[in-house]
N, C-alpha and C positions, 0 to 999 in steps of 0.2 A: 199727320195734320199740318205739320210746318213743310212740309215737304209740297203739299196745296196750296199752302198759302202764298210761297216763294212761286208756284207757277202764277199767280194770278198778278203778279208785280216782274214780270221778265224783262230782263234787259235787251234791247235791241242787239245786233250783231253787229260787231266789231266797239260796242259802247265799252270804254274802260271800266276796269274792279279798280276802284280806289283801295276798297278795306274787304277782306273779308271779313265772315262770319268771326273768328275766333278773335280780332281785337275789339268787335265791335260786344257780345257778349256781353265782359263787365259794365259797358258803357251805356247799353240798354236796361242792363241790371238796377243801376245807379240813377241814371237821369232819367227816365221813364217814368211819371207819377212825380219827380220833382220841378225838372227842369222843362219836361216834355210831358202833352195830354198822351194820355193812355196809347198806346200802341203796340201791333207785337212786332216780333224780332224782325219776322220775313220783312213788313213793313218798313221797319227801322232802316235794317239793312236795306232795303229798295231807295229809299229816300235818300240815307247817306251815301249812296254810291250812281247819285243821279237819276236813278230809271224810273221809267214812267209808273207811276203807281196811284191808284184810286185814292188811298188813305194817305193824306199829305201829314207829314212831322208839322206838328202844331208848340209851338212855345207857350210856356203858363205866363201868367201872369206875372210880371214882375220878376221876371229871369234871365232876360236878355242879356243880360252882360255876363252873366254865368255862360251863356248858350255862345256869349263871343267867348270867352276864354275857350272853352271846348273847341271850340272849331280852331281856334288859334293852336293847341295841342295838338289836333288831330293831323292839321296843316303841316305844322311840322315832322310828322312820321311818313308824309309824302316825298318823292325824287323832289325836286328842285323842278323838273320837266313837269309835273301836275298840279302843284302846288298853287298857284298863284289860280289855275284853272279854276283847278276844284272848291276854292275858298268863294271866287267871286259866285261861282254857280252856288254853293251852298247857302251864302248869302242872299240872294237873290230869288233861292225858294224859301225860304224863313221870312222873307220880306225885311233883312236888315240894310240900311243905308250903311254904306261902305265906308264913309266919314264916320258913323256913328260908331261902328267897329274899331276904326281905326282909335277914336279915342278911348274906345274903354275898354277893350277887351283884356287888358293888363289889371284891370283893378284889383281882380281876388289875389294876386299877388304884390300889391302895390303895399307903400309903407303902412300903410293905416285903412286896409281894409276890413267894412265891417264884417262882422260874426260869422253872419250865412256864407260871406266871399272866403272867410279864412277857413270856413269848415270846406266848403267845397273846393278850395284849394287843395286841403289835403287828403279828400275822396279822391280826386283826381290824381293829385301825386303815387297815391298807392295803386293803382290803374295804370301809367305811363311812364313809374319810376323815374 
């Protein structure tokens, strides 16, 4: 079934793999129904790794700044060569302004972040070591 569902989200030819399947995994596991509406993995992974895909990653309510931390982590597991790439594009389909990243993406580790930032700080820590 996932193996249909990943046809129906295919990447163009010669389009970069940012991440595969296997670190993405936890990360769909976790922010899926928190941070992100409903979606499944093939999805997830279509989305996070740019390709064209019917079902767009949708941010809930009130999450963004958790979704900029994430991406700020993710960003950094990239070469230095697609990093700055893949951040502004993934920004850009989430519809985050780039100023607005810039300032908050640090909060759920900042000195006095609230509850939901300190807890999903350390979801994430246990995910990215």
């Amino acid at each position: 079934r996932v193996r249909r569902q990943r046809q129906m989200c295919i990447r163009d030819r010669g389009q970069h793999e940012y991440f595969d399947m296997k670190p993405l995994s936890p990360i769909h596991g976790t922010c899926v129904g928190e941070q992100f509406e409903a979606i499944t993995i093939a999805d997830f992974y279509a989305n996070i790794n740019l390709y064209p895909c019917k079902n767009k990653l949708k941010i809930k309510a009130r999450e963004k700044i958790r979704v900029c931390y994430l991406i700020f982590l993710m960003s950094e597991k990239l070469s230095k060569q697609y990093r700055d790439e893949w951040r502004d594009k993934i920004l850009k389909l989430l519809d985050i302004d780039e100023s607005y990243y810039r300032s908050k993406y640090k909060e759920p580790v900042s000195d006095f972040p609230s509850d939901s930032n300190q807890k999903f700080a350390k979801e994430m820590e246990s995910i990215f070591g």
